[in-house]
N, C-alpha and C positions, 0 to 999 in steps of 0.2 A: 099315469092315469090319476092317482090320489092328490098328486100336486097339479093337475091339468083343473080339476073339479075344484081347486080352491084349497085343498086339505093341504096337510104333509106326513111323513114319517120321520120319526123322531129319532133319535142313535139307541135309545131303548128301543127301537122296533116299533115300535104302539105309534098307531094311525093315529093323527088327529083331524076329526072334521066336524067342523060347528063349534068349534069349542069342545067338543068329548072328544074322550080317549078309547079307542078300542084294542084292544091286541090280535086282532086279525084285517086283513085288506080284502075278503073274501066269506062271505056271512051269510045262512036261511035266514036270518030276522032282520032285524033295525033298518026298517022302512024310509025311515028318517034320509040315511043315511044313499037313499038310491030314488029317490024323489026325481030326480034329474034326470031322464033315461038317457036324454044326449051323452051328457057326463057325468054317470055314476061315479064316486069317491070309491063306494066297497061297491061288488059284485058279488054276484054267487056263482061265478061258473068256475068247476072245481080244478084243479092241476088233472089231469090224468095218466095215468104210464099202464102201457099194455106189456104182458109178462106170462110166460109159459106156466101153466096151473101144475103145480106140486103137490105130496101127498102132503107135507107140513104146511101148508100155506092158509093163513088168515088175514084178516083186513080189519083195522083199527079204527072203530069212527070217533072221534073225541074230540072235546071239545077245548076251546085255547086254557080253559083251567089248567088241563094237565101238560099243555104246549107254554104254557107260562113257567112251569117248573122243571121241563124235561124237554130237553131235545129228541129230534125224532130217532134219532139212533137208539138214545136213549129206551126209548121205551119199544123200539124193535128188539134191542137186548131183555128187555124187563119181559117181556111176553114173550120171548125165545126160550128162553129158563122156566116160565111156567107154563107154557104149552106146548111147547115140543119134550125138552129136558124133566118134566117133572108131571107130563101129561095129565097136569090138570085142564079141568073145564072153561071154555069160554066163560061161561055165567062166574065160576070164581074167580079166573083172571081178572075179568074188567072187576068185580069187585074190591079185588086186591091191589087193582091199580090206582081205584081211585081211595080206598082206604092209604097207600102209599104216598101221593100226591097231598092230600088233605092234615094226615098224621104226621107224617113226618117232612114231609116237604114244605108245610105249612102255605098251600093253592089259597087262594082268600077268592078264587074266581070261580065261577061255576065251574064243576067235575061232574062230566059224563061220562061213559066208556060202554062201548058197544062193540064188541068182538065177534064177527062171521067167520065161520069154519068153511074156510075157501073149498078143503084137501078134500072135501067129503064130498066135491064135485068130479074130484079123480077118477075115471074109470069109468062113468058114464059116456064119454065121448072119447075117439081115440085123440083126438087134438083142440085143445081151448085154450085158451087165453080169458085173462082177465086185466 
């Protein structure tokens, strides 16, 4: 799709199109970049995976700052330890993820983190998915 629109990816990963560099092929902003409706380069429509709702389960919304420094396992581990294993709070996890990503991992790229507490949907319904 990103080579069809003109652009390419790089062996770093990072889209190029128009001359910039982005580190995602999939993007809510840079309009620029989807001008083209025939042939969008980036899109917004998201990966999806549907999965039986658990009492541990949360959802990660972050932005490629922290996908810049961390693989997604990565940070499935890193919030596995602090909200399940050390049953800290959504609100300090993302903070600690992105204090993580920026201190010590040195992210130069925007850091968001936005963590939903799936498991607190548990037991409202006898069968969900998300």
């Amino acid at each position: 799709r990103i080579q069809a629109a003109g652009g390419s990816v790089g062996g770093d990963g990072n889209v190029r199109c128009a001359g910039l560099k982005l580190g995602v092929s999939r993007t809510l902003g840079d309009a620029d970049f989807k001008r083209n409706i025939e042939q969008p380069s980036v899109i917004c429509i998201p990966t999806i995976t549907a999965m039986p709702l658990v009492s541990d389960a949360y959802c990660c919304l972050a932005c490629d700052g922290v996908f810049d420094v961390l693989e997604n396992q990565q940070v499935e581990e890193y919030l596995h330890e602090r909200l399940v294993e050390d049953n800290s709070s959504p609100a300090d996890a993302s903070r600690e993820l992105v204090e993580f990503a920026i201190d010590e991992l040195k992210s130069t790229d925007n850091v968001s983190v936005l963590i939903v507490d799936l498991g607190a949907l548990c037991g409202e319904q006898d069968s969900q998915s998300v």
